[in-house]
N, C-alpha and C positions, 0 to 999 in steps of 0.2 A: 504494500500500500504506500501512495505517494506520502510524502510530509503534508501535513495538512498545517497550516500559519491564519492567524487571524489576519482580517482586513488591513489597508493599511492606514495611518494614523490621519489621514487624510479625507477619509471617507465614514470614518467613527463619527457617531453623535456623543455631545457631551459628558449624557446622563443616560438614564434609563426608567421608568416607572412602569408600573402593571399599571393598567389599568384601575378603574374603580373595581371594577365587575371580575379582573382579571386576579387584583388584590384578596375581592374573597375566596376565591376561589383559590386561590395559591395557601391561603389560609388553612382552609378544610383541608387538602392536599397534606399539608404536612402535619394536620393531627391525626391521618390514618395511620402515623407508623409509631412505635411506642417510645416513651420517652428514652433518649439519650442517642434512637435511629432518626431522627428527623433527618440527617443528610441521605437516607433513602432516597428522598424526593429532589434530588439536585435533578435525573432526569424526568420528571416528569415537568419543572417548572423551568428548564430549559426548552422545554416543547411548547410550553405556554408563549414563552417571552419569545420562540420564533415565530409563532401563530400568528401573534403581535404584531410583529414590526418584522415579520419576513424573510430576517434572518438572526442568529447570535451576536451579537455585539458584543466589544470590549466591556461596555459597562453594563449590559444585562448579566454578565459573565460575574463581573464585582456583584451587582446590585444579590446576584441568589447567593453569592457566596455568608454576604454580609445575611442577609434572611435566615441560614443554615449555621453559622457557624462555624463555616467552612473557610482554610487558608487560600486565596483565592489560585493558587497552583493548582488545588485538587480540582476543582470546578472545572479552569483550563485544559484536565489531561482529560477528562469527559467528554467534556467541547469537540478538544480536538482528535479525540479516538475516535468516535461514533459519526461515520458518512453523514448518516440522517442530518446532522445540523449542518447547516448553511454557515457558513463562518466569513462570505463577504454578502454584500446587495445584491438582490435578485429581482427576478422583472417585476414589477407592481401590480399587475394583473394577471401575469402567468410564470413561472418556471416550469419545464417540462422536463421530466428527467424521462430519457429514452432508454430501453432496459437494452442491452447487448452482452448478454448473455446468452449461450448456444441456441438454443430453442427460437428464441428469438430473432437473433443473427440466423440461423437459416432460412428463417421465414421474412427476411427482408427489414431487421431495424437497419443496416446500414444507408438503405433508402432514405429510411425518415430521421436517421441522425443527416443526412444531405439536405435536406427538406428543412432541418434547423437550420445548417453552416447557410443556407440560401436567405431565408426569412428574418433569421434573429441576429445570429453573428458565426462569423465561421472559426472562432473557437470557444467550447464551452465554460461556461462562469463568466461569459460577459457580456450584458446588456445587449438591448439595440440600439437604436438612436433616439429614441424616447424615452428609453428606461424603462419599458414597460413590459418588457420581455426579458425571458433568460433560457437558457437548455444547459443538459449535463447529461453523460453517457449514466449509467447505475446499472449497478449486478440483478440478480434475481428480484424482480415485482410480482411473484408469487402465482402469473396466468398463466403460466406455460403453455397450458392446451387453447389460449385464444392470443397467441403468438402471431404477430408483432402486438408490442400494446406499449405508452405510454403513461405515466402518471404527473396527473397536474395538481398539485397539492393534494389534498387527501382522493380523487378520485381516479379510479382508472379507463382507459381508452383503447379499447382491444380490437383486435382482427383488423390492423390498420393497412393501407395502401398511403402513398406517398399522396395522393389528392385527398384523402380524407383527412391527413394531418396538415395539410396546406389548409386546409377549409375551418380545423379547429382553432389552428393558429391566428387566420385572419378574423373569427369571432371574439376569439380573446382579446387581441389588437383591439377591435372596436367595440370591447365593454358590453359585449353579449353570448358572456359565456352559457345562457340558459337556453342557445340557439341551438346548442349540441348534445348529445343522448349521452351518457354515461354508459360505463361499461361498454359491450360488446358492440359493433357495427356493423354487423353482419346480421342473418335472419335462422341467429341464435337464442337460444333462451339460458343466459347466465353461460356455463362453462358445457349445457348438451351438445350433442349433434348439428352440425349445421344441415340446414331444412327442415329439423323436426326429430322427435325419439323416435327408431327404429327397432326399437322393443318396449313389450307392455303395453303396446297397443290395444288390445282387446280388453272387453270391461270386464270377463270370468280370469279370478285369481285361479294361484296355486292349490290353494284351499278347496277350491270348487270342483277341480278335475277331478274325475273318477278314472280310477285305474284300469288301463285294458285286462281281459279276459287273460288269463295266464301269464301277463306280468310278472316278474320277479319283483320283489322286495329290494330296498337299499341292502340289506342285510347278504340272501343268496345271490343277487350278483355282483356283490364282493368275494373272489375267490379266495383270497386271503386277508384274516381279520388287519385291520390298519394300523395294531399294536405290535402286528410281528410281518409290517410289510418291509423292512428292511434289516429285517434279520435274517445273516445266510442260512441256506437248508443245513440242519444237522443229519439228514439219512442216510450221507455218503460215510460207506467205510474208515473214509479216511480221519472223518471228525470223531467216531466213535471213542468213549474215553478207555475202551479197554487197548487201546493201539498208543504208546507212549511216544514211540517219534516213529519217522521210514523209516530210519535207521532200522526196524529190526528185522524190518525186509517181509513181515507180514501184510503190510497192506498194498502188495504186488499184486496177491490174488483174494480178490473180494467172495469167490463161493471155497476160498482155502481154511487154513486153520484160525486165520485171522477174525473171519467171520464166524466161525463158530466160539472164537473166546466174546468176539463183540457181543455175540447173542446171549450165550453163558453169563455176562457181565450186566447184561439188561433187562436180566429176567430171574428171578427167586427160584432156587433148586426145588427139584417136585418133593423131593424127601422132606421142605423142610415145613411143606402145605402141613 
């Protein structure tokens, strides 16, 4: 993973505050953890304060430190471990992070990472000329099976083609993002089949079928029980415990004397019924 570095001193705001609404919130937050755990919640109200204002800042970074009790290093190594936060400015109405990850990359993000270098800027984590935009490559966004897919703050954008991310893009641009469908883009339902399920179709369950006429049972047509389906056959001669190695050159012949000790060994003397 690259070095990740906060913004630079240039582009920091002064200070930082929550919110009114953000403030209680941040509140409740850290009386779910028991006393003396309250820096539990450094990330949960580092996710706050990017919610906020879009990304992490220097002084949002101080301001949870000072909340928690925390030396503001520790806060720092948080910050800057975890992708998830945004550690410079991001576009105002949109950041797009493009997942290029296998799955994905096969099925054509490299398109729609082009699709950003064209629209927003052609290298990631930096603005466009309005500031209202931003993109970033990110690992796994968790669609695989509706592969290409972006995400633009908390929603995702699946089964994309290079004109339908042109098309999100310029809704965002013009401050209409509710122009665009969430999720999948295609004539899927969430992560099924595209067109439609192709089982379960019919309204009679499992429950309802009656068994053909002479049907076996799960039972008899399992030829062997599922507890000893990998276990090797002990019938051959050779496993028998009355035979101690080949070495004794009895189990050359299976109807020899070997098999009559195997048998004698596997079976109670008639004398002693």
């Amino acid at each position: 993973m690259s070095v990740r570095r906060l913004a630079e001193d240039n582009v920091q705001p002064p200070a930082f505050a929550f919110s009114k609404d953000n403030a209680v919130w941040a509140k409740a937050a850290i009386k779910k953890y028991p006393k003396g755990r309250e820096q539990s919640a450094v990330i949960p109200l580092l996710m706050r304060a990017q919610e906020q204002d879009g990304w992490v800042t220097k002084a949002a970074i101080e301001s949870v430190a000072d909340m928690l009790g925390m030396a503001y290093i520790r806060v720092l190594e948080v910050a800057t471990f975890y992708t998830q936060f945004q550690l410079g400015p991001v576009g105002t109405r949109a950041h797009i992070q493009v997942c290029g990850t296998t799955p994905c990359m096969l099925r054509g993000s490299e398109d729609l990472m082009a699709v950003c270098k064209s629209k927003i800027h052609h290298e990631p984590h930096h603005l466009n000329a309005d500031g209202t935009l931003s993109w970033e490559e990110v690992e796994c966004l968790g669609a695989c099976v509706n592969a290409p897919m972006v995400m633009i703050f908390k929603d995702t954008y699946e089964d994309l083609t290079p004109r339908q991310l042109e098309y999100i893009i310029e809704r965002f641009e013009a401050g209409k993002p509710g122009d665009v469908k969430v999720g999948t883009q295609i004539d899927r339902v969430y992560s099924a089949p595209f067109g439609g399920m192709t089982t379960l179709t019919s309204e009679d369950t499992v429950a309802e079928r009656k068994p053909e006429p002479d049907a076996k049972t799960p039972e008899e047509a399992v030829s062997v029980p599922p507890s000893n389906a990998g276990r090797p056959s002990t019938d051959a001669i050779e496993t028998a415990p009355a035979i101690k190695s080949p070495a004794d050159g009895k189990s050359a012949n299976p109807n020899g004397e070997a098999a009559k000790s195997a048998e004698a060994a596997g079976s109670p003397d008639k004398d002693e019924k």
